[in-house]
C-alpha positions in Angstrom: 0.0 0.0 0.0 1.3 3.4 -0.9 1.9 6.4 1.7 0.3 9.4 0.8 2.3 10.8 3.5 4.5 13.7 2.1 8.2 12.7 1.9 10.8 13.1 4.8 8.0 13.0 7.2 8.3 9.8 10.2 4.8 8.5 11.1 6.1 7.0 13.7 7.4 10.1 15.3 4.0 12.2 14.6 1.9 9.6 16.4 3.7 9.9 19.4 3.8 13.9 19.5 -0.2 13.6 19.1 -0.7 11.4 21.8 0.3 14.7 24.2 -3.2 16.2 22.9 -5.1 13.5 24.4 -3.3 13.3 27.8 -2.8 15.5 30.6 0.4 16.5 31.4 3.8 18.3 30.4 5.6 15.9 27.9 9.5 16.0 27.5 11.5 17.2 24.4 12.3 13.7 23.9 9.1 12.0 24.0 10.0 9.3 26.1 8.0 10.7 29.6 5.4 12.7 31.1 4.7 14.6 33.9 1.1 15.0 35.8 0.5 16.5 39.0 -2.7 16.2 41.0 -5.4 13.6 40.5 -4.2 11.3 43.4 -6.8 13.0 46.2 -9.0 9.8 46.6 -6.2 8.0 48.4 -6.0 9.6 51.2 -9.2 7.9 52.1 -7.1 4.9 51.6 -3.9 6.1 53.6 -6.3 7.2 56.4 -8.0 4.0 56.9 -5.2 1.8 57.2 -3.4 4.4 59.4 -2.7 3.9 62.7 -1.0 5.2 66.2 -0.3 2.0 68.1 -0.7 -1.6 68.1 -2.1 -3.6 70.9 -1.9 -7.3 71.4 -6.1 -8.7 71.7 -7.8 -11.8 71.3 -11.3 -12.6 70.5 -13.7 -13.9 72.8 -16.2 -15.9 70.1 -16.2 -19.2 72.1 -14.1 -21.0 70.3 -11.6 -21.3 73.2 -8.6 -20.9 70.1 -7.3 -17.9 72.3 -5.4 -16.6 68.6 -3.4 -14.0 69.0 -4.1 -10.6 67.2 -2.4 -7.4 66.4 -4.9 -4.7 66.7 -4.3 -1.4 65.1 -5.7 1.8 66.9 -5.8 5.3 66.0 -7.6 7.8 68.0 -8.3 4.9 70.6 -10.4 3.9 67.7 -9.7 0.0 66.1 -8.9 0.5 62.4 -7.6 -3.1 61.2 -6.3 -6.2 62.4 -3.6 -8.8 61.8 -2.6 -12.1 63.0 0.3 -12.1 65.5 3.3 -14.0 64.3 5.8 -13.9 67.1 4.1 -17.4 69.0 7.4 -19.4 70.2 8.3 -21.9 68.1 7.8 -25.7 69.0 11.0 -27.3 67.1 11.5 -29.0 64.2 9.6 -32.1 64.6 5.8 -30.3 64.5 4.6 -27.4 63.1 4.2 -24.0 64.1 1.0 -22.8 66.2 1.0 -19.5 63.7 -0.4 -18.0 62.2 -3.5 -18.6 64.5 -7.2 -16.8 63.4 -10.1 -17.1 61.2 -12.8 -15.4 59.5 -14.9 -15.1 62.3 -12.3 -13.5 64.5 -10.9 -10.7 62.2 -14.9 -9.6 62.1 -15.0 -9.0 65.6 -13.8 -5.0 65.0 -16.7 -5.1 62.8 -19.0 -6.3 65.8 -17.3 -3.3 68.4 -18.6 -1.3 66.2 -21.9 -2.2 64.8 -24.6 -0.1 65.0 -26.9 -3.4 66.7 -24.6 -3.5 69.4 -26.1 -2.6 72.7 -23.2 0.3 74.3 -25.7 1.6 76.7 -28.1 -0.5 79.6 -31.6 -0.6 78.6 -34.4 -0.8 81.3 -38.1 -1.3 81.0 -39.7 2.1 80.6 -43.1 1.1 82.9 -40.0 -0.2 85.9 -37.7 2.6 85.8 -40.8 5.2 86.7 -42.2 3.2 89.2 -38.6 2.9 90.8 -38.0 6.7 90.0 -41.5 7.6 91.5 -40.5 5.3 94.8 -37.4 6.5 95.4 -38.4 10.2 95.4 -40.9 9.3 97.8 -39.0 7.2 100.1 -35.5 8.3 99.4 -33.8 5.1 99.5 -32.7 2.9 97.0 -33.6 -0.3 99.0 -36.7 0.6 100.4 -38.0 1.9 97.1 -37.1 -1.2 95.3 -39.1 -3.1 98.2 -41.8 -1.0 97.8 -42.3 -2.1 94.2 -41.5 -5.9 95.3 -44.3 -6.0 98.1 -47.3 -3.8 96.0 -48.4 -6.9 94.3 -50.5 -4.8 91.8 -47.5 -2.8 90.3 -45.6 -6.3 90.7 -47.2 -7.9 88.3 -47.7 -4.9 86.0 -43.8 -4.2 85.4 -43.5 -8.0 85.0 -46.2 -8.9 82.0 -44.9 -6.0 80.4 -41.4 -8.4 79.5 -41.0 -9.0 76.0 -43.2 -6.4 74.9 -40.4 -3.9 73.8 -40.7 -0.6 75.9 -37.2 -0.7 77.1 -35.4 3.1 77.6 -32.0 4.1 77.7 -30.6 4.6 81.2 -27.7 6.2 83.0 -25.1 3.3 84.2 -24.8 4.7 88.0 -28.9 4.8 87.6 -28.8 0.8 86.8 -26.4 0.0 88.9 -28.4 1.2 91.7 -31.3 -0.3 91.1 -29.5 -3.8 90.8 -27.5 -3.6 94.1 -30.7 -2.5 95.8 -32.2 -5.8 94.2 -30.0 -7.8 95.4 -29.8 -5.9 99.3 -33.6 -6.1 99.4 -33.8 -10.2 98.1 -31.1 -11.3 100.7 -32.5 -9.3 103.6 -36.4 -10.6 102.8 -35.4 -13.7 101.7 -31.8 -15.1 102.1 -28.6 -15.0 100.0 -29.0 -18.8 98.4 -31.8 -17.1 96.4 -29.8 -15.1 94.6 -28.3 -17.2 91.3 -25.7 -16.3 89.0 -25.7 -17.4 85.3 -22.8 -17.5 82.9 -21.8 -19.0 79.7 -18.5 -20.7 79.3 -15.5 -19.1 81.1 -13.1 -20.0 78.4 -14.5 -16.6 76.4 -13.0 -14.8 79.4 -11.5 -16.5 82.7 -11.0 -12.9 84.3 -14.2 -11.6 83.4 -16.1 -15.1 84.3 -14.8 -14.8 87.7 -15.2 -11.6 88.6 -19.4 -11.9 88.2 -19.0 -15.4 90.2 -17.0 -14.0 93.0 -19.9 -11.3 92.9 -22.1 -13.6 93.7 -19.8 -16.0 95.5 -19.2 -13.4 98.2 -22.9 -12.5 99.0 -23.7 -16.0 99.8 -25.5 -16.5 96.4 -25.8 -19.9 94.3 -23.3 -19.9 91.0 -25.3 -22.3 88.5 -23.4 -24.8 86.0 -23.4 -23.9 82.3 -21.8 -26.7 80.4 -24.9 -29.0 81.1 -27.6 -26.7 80.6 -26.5 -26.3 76.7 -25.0 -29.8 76.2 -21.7 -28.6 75.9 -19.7 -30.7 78.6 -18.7 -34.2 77.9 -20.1 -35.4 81.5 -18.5 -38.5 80.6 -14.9 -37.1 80.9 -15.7 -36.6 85.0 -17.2 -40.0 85.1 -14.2 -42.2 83.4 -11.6 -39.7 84.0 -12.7 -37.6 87.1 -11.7 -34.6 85.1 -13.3 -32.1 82.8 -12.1 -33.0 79.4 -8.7 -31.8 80.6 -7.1 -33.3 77.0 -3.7 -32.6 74.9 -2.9 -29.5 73.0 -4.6 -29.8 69.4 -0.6 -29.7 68.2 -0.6 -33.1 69.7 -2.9 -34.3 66.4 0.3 -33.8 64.7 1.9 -36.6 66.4 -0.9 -39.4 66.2 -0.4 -42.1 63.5 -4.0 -42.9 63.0 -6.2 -40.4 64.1 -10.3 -41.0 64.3 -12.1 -37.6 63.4 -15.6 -38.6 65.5 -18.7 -35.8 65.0 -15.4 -33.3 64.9 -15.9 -30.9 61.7 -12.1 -29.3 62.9 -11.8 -26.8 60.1 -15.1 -25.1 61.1 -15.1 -25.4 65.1 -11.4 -25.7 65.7 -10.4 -23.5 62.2 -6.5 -22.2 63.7 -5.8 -25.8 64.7 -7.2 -27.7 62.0 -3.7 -27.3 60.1 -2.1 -29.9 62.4 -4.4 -32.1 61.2 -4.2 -31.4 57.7 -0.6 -31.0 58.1 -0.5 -35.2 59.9 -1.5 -36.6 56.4 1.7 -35.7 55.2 3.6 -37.5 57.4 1.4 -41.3 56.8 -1.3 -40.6 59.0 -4.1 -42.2 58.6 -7.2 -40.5 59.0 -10.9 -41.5 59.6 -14.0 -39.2 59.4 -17.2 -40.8 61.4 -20.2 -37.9 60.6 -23.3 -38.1 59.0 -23.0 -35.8 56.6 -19.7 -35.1 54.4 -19.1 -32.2 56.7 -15.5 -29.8 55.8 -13.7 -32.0 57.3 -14.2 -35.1 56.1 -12.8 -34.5 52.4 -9.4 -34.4 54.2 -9.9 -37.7 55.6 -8.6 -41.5 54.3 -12.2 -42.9 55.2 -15.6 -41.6 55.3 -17.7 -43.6 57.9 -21.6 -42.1 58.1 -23.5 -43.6 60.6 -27.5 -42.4 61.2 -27.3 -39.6 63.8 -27.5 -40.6 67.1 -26.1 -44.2 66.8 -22.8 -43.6 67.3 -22.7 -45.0 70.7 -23.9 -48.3 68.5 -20.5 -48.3 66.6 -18.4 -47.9 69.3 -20.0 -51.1 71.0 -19.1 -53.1 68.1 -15.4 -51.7 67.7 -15.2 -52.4 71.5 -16.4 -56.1 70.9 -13.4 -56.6 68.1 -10.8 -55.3 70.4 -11.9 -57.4 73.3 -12.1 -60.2 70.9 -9.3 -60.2 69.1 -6.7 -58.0 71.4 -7.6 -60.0 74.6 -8.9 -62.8 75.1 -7.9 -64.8 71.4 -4.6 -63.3 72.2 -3.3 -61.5 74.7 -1.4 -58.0 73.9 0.9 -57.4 76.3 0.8 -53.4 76.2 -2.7 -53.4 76.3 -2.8 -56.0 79.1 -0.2 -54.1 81.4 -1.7 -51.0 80.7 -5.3 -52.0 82.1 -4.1 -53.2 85.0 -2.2 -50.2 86.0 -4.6 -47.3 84.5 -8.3 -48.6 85.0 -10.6 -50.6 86.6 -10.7 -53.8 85.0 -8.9 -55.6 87.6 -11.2 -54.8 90.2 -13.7 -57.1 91.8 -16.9 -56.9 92.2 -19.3 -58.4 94.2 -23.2 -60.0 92.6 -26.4 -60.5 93.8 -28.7 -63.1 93.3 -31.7 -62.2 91.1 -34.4 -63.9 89.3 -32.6 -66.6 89.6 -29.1 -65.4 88.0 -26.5 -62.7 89.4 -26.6 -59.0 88.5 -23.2 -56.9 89.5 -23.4 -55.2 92.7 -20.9 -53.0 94.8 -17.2 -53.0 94.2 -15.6 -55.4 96.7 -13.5 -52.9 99.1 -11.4 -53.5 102.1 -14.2 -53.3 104.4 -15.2 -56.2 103.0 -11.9 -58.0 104.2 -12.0 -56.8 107.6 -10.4 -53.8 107.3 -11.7 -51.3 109.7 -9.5 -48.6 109.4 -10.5 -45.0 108.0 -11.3 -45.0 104.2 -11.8 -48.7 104.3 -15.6 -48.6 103.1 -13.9 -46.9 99.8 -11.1 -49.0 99.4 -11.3 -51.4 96.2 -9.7 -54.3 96.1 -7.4 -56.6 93.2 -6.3 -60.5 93.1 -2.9 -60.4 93.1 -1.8 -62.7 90.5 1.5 -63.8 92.1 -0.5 -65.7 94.9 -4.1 -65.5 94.5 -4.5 -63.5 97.3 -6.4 -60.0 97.9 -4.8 -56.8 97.9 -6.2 -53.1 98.1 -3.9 -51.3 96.0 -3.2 -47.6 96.1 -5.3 -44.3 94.7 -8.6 -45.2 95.5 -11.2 -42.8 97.1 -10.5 -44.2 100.7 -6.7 -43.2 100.1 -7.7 -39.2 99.3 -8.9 -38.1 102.9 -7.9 -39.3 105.7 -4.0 -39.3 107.4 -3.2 -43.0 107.5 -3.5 -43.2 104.2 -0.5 -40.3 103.1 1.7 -41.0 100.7 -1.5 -43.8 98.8 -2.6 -41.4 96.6 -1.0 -42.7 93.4 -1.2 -45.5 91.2 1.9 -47.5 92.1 1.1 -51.1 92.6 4.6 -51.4 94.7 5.2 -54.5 92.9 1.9 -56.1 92.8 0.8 -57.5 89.3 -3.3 -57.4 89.6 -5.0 -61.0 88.0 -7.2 -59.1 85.0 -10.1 -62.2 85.4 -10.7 -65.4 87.7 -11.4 -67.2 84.5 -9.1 -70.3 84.6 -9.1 -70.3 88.4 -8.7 -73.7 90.3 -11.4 -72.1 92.4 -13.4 -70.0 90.0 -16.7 -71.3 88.8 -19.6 -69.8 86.2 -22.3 -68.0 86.8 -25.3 -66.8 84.9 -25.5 -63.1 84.6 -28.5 -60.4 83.6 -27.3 -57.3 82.1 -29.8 -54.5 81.0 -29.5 -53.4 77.1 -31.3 -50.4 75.4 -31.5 -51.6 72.0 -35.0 -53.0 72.1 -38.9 -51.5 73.3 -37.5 -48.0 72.9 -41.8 -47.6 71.8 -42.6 -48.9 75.1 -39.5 -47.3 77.3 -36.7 -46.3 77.6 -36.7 -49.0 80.2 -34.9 -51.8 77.4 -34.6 -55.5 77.9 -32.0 -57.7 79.4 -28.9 -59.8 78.4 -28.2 -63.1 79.7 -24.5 -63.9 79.3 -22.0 -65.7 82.3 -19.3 -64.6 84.4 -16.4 -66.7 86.0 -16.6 -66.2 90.1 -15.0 -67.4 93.1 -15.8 -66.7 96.6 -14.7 -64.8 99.0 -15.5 -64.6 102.9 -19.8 -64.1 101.7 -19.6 -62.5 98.8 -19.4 -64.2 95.4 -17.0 -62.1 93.2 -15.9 -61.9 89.4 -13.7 -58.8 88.0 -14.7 -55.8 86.1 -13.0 -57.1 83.1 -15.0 -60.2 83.0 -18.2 -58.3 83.4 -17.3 -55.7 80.3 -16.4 -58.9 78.3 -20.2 -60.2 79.2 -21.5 -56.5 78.3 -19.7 -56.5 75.0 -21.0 -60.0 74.4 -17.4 -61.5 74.2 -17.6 -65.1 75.3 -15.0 -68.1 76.4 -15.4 -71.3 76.9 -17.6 -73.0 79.5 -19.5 -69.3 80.4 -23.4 -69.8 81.0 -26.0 -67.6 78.7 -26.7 -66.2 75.2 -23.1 -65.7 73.1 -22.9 -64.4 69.6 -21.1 -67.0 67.5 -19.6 -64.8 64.9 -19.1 -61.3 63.6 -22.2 -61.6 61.4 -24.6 -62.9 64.4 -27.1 -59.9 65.1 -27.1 -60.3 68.9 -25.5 -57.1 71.2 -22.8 -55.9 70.4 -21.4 -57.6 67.1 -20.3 -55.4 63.9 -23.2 -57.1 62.4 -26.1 -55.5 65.4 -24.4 -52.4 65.0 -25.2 -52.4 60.8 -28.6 -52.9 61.6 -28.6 -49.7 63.8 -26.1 -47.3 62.0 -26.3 -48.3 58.4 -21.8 -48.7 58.8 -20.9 -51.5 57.3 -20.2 -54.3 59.3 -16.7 -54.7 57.6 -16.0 -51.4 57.1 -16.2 -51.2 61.1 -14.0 -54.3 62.0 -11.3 -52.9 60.0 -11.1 -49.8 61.2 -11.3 -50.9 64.7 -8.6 -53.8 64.1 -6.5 -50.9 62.0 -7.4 -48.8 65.0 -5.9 -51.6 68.2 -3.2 -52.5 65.7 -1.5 -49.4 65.3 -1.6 -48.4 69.1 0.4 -51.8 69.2 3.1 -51.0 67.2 3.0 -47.2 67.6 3.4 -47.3 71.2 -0.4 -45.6 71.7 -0.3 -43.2 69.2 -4.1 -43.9 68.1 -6.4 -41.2 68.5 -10.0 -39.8 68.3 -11.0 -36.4 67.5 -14.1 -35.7 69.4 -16.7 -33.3 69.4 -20.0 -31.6 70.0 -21.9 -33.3 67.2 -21.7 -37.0 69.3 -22.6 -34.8 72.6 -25.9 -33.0 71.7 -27.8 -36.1 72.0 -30.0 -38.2 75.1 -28.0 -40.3 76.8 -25.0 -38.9 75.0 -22.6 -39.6 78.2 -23.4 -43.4 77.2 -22.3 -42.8 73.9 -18.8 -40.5 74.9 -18.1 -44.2 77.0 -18.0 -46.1 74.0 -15.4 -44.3 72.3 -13.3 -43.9 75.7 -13.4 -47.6 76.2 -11.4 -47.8 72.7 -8.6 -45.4 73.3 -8.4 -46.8 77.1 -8.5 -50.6 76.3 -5.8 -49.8 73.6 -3.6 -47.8 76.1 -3.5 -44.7 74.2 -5.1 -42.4 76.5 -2.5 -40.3 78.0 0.3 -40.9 75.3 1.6 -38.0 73.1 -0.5 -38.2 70.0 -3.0 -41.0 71.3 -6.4 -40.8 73.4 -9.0 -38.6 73.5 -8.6 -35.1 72.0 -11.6 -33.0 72.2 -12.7 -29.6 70.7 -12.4 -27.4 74.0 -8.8 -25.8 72.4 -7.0 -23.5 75.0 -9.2 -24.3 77.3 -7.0 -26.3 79.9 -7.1 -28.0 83.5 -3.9 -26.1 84.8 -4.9 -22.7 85.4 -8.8 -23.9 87.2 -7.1 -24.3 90.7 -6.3 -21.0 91.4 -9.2 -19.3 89.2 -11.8 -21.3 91.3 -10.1 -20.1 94.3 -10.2 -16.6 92.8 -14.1 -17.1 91.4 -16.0 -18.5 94.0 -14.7 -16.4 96.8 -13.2 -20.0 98.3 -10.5 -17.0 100.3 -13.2 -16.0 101.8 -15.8 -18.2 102.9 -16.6 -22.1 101.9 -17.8 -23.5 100.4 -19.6 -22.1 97.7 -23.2 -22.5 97.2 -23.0 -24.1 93.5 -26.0 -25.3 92.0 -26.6 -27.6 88.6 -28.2 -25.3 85.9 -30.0 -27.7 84.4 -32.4 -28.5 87.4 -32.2 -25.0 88.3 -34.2 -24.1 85.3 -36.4 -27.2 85.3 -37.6 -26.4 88.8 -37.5 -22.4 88.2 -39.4 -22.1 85.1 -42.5 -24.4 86.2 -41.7 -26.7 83.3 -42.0 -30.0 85.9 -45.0 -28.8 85.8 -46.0 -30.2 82.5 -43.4 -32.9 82.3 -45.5 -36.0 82.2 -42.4 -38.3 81.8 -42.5 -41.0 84.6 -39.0 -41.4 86.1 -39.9 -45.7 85.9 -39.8 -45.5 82.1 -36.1 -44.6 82.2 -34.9 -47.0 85.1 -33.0 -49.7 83.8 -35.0 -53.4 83.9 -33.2 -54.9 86.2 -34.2 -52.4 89.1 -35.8 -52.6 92.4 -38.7 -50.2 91.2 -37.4 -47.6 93.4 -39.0 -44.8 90.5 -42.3 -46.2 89.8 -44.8 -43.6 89.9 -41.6 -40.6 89.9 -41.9 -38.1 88.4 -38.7 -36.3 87.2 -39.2 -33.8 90.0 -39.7 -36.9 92.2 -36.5 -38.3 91.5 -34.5 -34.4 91.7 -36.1 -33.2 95.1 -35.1 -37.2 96.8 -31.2 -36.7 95.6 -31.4 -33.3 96.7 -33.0 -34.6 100.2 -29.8 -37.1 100.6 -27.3 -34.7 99.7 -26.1 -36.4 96.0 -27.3 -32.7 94.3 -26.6 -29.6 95.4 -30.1 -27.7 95.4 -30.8 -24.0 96.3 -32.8 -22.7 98.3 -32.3 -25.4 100.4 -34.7 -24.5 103.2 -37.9 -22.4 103.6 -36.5 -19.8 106.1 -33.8 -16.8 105.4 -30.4 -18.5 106.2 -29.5 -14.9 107.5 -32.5 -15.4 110.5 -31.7 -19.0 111.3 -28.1 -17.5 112.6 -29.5 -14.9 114.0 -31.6 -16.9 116.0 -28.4 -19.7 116.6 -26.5 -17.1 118.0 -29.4 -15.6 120.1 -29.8 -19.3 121.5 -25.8 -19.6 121.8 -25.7 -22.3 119.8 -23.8 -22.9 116.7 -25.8 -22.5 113.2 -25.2 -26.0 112.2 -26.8 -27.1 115.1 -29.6 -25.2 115.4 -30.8 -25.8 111.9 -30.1 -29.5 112.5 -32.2 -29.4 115.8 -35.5 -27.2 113.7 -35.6 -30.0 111.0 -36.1 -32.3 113.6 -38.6 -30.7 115.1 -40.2 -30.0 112.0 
């Protein structure tokens, strides 16, 4: 194509001189840059918010118990952005770093300080805060105008119908404060300080702040309620196998497990800065197992995907149980398992039967009482075979060791020497006996109430009482039979009798094969790992009836295996940074125990029950939940029944505990001269 350019002219060269005609700006002689000024003002609404004065070190209290760490950036005393720490010590080589800790819902909670829902200023309803205005003016004191309100039943009941119907006014803080302390003043001098209760969620969200409001109430005499139970939140069978609440390894220690059992744990949602170590594990050969449901986050990062039907966990944990047993003990003995039982649980124990309807059912633990022993503690004092000589012997740690002075120097585990006989079975003087066992599995239409097993036990005899060991009776409750035992046995794996891999299939829809593996894979590796087999618990096996019965299943595996209490074995739960060691001197702090004890503490759970009226309309007899081979001690119960007769023989703690202002009854003690214990003792007697 022909230029029509004229000659000597470079298009090249005129194009770029144009360009300056359609930009602003100064261009240079030699084309090759230009200069603008101005035009950048809409970044310093950028510079400003991103500015800052000082960083402070914060954490988030969203009750996830992660305690991450945060940089929080303030100007003007006024958060503008946030960061994740990164100076957390390092652990070493051999695991991976705890940073950087935080999630989503953390670096939103600047968002929440400042949200125009959040309450900054105490609210009061309108029709109270007149009336208490109107009092006060008249009478001039805070207490006696609050009383005034209290005892005018008319204007009583008016304030109170008004609640939930809105009408709430902004007050002044030394205003509401007032009227709470004069409250509280007025309730205690009417009607005692045990009816004053103190409510509060979870102190992991803030230890400090937890215990100042339960001091508060600790040091007026008032009654501190429980939280974990009343929202399902607290394993309660931690205490009951362990004594402890869920006092468990750091979530670092996932790391270190070599097969690791995620059970109704969804870790990158409720544990989100720790899931890493799990994620990170995989890398390293763990193996890991998901058991939920549904294919929650967490389970696409797992080897296997077990799905049970919700709420039958505790069903697959039977059957795992019964292939340990089976296979781990008594078709051969493992030696670490075998040695760690004896010195960590139960299972040696004996315990004494009764006859009933015509078989045996386990009674109390044999104890040293039982021997003879009448020294202090001896009631409480359990007692082994030793397998050296056949003979009795009360080994240390047991409750009759914790309180009394002869017994210093008991409280431990060492067996000094003694090697504890697991079972009588194979005993020159043992001989069977037919046992009944309750099981829940069947007539759940009917009851709760369930039917019973008949299985056998070995026993001998000793002084009157006809004996067997705990260890025998869990290998009749898992259905686990030897030769020459009385009752009903499952013969195989695939027989549909409590509590075979085959029952459990009916039940939870797992595989029958599917769960013998993994509980084989499971017993295995804690062999030859040294008891580095774990499970992953949380909430979403917790949330259910009965769920203690459940969380015993899955402690039975990690304890029969020997795994609980090993680095990177046991039971690891959701409850994070949450730990054991600092709850000695916070309770001390929290309950006013430096001060006066011991503190009125109350179950929240029956607190509201009672409270609310709602025993009221609870038509649930207490005998439909009793198991079948009781003495009928609920029939015709009611739930309140059953609360009001443990608080009556001191097993609950229940508040108010009498019908008369504790503050009188001392008054009245010390008008008599007689000590307050005494006198209340002496009124109950006389009615």
């Amino acid at each position: 194509m022909k230029s029509n350019m004229p000659s000597g002219i470079d298009i090249e060269e005129s194009l770029v001189k144009l360009g300056r005609y359609f930009s602003k700006g100064v261009v240079s002689d030699d084309l090759r840059s230009i200069t603008k000024s101005g035009g950048r003002e809409g970044d310093d609404f950028y510079r400003d918010r991103w500015s800052h004065d000082k960083v402070v070190r914060s954490t988030h209290g969203v009750n996830c118990t992660g305690s991450c760490s945060w940089k929080v950036y303030v100007k003007d005393g006024i958060i503008t952005w946030e960061t994740q720490q990164t100076d957390y010590p390092s652990v070493g080589p051999d695991s991976p770093e705890y940073e950087p800790r935080g999630c989503p819902r953390g670096a939103a909670f600047s968002w929440y300080t400042y949200s125009p829902t959040r309450i900054r200023f105490p609210y009061v309803r309108g029709l109270l805060l007149d009336m208490y205005r109107e009092a006060k003016s008249r009478l001039g004191d805070p207490v006696l105008a609050w009383a005034d309100i209290m005892d005018d039943p008319i204007r009583r009941t008016k304030y109170q119908k008004a609640r939930g119907k809105g009408g709430l006014v902004r007050a002044q803080w030394g205003e509401i404060s007032e009227i709470i302390a004069a409250a509280h003043v007025h309730t205690i001098k009417k009607y005692g300080p045990d009816r004053v209760f103190g409510f509060s969620p979870i102190p992991a969200m803030s230890m400090a702040s937890h215990a100042a409001g339960a001091r508060f109430i600790s040091l007026m005499g008032g009654s501190m309620l429980s939280f974990y139970d009343w929202y399902a939140d607290l394993p309660v069978a931690s205490p009951q196998v362990f004594g402890d609440q869920t006092d468990v390894p750091e979530s670092a220690d996932w790391f270190n497990a070599s097969y690791l059992i995620m059970w109704g744990s969804n870790v990158p949602v409720t544990r989100t800065p720790d899931a890493h170590f799990m994620t990170e594990a995989r890398y390293r050969g763990q193996k890991v197992i998901a058991i939920s449901p549904d294919y929650a986050d967490n389970t696409k990062f797992a080897d296997e995907w077990v799905a049970p039907h919700p709420g039958t966990d505790g069903a697959l944990g039977m059957a795992m149980g019964h292939v340990i047993l089976k296979e781990f003990f008594v078709e051969k003995q493992t030696p670490r398992f075998t040695e760690y039982v004896k010195k960590f649980t139960d299972l040696p124990y004996l315990v004494s039967l009764r006859e009933k309807d015509g078989a045996w059912v386990p009674d109390k633990f044999l104890v040293a009482s039982d021997l003879g022993d009448t020294s202090e503690g001896s009631k409480f004092k359990t007692v082994v075979l030793d397998s050296a000589n056949g003979q009795t012997y009360v080994p240390n740690g047991s409750l009759g060791h914790r309180y009394n002075d002869d017994s210093m120097g008991k409280w431990n585990l060492d067996l000094e020497g003694v090697d504890p006989s697991l079972t009588v079975y194979g005993r020159t003087d043992a001989s069977a006996a037919p046992i009944l066992l309750p099981r829940f599995d069947m007539g759940q239409k009917e009851s709760e109430s369930g039917g019973v097993l008949h299985r056998g036990v070995p026993t001998i005899q000793i002084g009157d009482k006809k004996v067997t060991t705990v260890y025998d009776l869990m290998l009749a409750q898992y259905g686990v039979g030897r030769e020459g035992l009385d009752g009903d046995w499952p013969i195989d794996y695939t027989d549909t009798s409590p509590y075979t891999p085959a029952w459990q299939e009916e039940i939870t829809n797992v595989p029958a094969a599917q769960a013998i593996r993994i509980a084989r894979e499971f017993a295995q590796n804690a062999d030859e790992s040294e008891g580095r087999s774990m499970i992953l618990l949380g909430a979403g096996t917790n949330h259910w009836f009965h769920s203690d019965t459940m969380y015993r299943t899955f402690l039975a595996l990690v304890t029969l295996t020997g795994c609980q209490g090993v680095n990177g074995g046991g039971w690891a739960h959701y409850v994070g940074q949450e730990k054991c060691r600092p709850v000695t001197g916070w309770a001390q702090l929290a309950f006013g125990a430096d001060w006066a004890r011991p503190p009125r503490q109350m179950i929240g759970t029956a607190f509201w029950y009672v409270s609310t009226d709602q025993w009221r309309y609870d038509g649930l007899k207490s005998e439909l939940l009793a198991t079948p081979l009781g003495e009928n001690r609920f029939e015709n119960m009611s739930a309140i029944d059953v609360m009001a007769k443990s608080a009556r023989m001191g097993w609950m703690p229940s508040y108010p505990s009498l019908n008369r202002n504790s503050l009188d009854l001392v008054d009245e003690a010390r008008a008599l001269g007689v000590e307050p214990s005494a006198h209340v003792v002496n009124e109950l007697k006389n009615g």
